[in-house]
N, C-alpha and C positions, 0 to 999 in steps of 0.2 A: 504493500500500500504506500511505504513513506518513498517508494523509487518512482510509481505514478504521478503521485504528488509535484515529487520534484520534478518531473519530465513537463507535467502539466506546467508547473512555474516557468522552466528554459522557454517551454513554448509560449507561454502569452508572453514574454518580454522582449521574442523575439519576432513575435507576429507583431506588435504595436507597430514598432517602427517599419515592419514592412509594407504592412496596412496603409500609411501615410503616405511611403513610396508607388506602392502605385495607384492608390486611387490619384496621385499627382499624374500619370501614366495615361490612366483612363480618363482622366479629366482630357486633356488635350487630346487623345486620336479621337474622343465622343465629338468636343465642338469643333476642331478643327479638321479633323481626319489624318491627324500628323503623326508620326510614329518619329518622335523623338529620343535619339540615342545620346545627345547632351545632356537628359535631363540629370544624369549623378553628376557632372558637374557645378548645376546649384547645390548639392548634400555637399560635396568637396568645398564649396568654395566656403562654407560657414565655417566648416570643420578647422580648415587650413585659416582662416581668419580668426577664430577663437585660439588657435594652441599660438598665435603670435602675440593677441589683444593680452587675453587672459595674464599669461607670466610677466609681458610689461604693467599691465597696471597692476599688479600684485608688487612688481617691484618698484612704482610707483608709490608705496604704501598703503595700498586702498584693501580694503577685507575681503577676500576669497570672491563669498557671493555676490559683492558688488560687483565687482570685478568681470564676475562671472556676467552678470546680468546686465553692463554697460556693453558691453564685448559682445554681447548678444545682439542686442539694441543695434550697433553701428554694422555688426555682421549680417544680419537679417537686411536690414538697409543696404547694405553692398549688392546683396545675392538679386535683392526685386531691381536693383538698379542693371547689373547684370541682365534680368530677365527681359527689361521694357529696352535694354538695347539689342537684345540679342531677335528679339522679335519683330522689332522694325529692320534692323540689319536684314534679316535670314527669313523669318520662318514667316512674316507674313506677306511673303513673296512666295510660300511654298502651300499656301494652304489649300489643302484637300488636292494634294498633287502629293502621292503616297511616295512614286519612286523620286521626284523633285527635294522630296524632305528626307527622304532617309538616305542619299546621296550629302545633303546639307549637314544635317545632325552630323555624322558619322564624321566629316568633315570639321566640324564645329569642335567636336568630342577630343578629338587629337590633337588640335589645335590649342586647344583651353587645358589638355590635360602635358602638353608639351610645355607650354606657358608658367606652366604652376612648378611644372620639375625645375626650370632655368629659375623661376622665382623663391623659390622657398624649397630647396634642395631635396634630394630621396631618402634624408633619412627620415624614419618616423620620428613621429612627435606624440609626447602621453600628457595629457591635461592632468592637474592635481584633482582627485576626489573632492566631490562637494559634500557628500553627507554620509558621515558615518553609521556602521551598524549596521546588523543582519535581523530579519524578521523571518520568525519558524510558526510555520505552522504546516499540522497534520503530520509532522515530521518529513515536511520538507522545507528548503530555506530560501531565500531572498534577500539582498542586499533592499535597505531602507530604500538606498538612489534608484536604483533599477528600478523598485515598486511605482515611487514615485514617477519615474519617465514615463513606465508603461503607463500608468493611467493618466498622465497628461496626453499622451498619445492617442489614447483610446476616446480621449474628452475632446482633441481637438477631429479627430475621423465623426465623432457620431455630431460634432458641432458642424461640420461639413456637411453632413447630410440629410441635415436638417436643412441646412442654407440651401442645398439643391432643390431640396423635397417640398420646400414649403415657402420660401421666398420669391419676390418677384424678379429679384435679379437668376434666382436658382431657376422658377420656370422656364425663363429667356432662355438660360444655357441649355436646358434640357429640349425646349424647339427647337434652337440653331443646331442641336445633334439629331435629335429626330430627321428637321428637315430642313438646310439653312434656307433655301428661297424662298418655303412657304411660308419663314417666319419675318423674311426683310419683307414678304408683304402684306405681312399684320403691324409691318411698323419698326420692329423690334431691329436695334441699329446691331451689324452684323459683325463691325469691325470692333465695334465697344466692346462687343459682349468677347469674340474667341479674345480679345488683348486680356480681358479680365479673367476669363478662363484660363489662358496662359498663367499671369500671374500669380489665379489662387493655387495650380498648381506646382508655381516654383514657391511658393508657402511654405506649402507643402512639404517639400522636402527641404526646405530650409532650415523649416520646425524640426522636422527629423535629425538633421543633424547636428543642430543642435542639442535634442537632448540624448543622442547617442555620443554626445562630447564627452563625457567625463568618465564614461567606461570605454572607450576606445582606444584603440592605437591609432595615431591620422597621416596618413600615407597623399600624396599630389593625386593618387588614383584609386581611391577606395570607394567613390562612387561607382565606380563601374563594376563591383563586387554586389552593390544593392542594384546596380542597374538590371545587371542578369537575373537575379533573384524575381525582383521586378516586375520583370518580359515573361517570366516562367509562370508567375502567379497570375497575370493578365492575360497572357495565353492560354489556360488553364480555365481562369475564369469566364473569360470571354472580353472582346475589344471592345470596349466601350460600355461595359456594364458594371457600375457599380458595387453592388450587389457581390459580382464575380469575382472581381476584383478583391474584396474582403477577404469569400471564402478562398479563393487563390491563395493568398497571402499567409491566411492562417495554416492552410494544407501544408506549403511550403514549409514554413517554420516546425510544423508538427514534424516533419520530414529531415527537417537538417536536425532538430533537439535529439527525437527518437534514434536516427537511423548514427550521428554524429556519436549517442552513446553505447550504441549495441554494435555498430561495425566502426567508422571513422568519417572525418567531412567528406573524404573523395568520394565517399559509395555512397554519402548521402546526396551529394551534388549529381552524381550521376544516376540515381534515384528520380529526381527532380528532372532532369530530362526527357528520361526513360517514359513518366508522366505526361511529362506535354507532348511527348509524341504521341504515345496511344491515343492521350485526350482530340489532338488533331487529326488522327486518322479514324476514329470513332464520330467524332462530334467535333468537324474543324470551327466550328464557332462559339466553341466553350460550352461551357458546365450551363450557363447562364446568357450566352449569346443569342440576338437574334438570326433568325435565317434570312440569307438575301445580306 
């Protein structure tokens, strides 16, 4: 019982953060039709922004959390500033032009992730822990920090889905993905809405990696480790489905915790393939896709 327990634990802490990666995924190929491979470069650029912010203002004299939380602030702000150029640059010149964008992305991805090695070197960098202390329960255990990330994570996915589900800026996004023309002619302005789509999804990951800062190792190229993760849980779940996306993410993680402690990560990663293959040669449209 207390090894389920703990398996249970690995896995929602490592579902949170992937949950927020890709509903960031599914956000954009739903309003835009864009299959974008830069997107762990917004999670990288937070990441790589915090482990420089963070130990200057610590050495600045300022207290841990603040520190933490100023760095956050200006990091988060970089990543959407990053985002609103990168999509006037690139991607809203690719929109709903699948092989024009994944040409781009891929492009973009190498380029930003080349950029960041010359910038801030290949050695990893380890952020100081913010919150001490382990929490046991059922005789399994959890770091206080991780508790807390996962449920910030989980608070900001079910606050997204709400804002899809029930807002009017949400309904917008969800016609321009249903159907973008029938919805520029109910009014609904086309270009507003994917820029804001975009955005909430470089959020998205921004949030993510931010609160995967303080237990990580931070590498110029570790988005691209949640990017694939990512693509597996959205392929899995289905392109452009919410919903799929979730359950994707979670499978996932159930998949790396379980399979990472009864064989090792390799056969859990190739596990995770193994899935989205059947999944696309059974049901190429996901668990949760529509047809057509």
């Amino acid at each position: 019982m207390d090894l389920y327990v703990q398996l249970f634990m690995n896995s929602l802490q490592i579902s949170s953060v992937y949950i927020l990666f890709s509903l960031g995924l599914t956000l954009i190929f739903g309003v835009m039709k864009v299959v974008n491979f830069a997107h762990g470069e917004f999670f990288s650029t937070v990441l790589l922004l915090l482990s420089l912010g963070v130990p200057w203002l610590v050495g600045a004299s300022l207290p841990l959390a603040a520190a933490y939380a100023l760095a956050s602030v200006a990091s988060l702000a970089a990543t959407l500033a990053l985002g609103v150029f990168l999509y006037h640059f690139a991607f809203k010149r690719f929109q709903r032009d699948m092989i024009g964008s994944f040409v781009v992305s891929v492009g973009l991805s190498l380029l930003i992730q080349g950029l960041f090695l010359e910038i801030f070197g290949g050695a990893p960098r380890k952020l100081p822990t913010l919150i001490e202390g382990t929490v046991k329960f059922m005789g399994g255990s959890i770091t206080i920090e991780r508790l807390i990330l996962s449920g910030i994570a989980i608070f900001v996915a079910a606050a997204m889905c709400v804002l899809i589900a029930k807002t009017r800026v949400g309904k917008s996004l969800r016609a321009v993905a249903e159907d973008h023309e029938a919805a520029m002619l109910q009014g609904i302005p086309y270009r507003k809405t994917a820029l804001f789509g975009f955005l909430l999804a470089t959020f998205l990951a921004a949030i993510g990696g931010m609160l995967v800062a303080p237990v990580s190792v931070v590498t110029p190229t570790i988005g691209s480790d949640y990017l694939i993760r990512g693509f597996i849980a959205i392929v899995i779940g289905g392109l452009g489905s919410i919903p799929g996306s979730i359950i994707g993410a979670v499978l996932i993680a159930v998949i790396e915790s379980v399979g990472g402690f009864y064989f090792d990560p390799s056969q859990a990663t190739i596990a995770m393939f193994v899935i989205a293959i059947v999944v696309l040669l059974i049901r190429p449209q996901g668990l949760m896709g529509k047809n057509g």
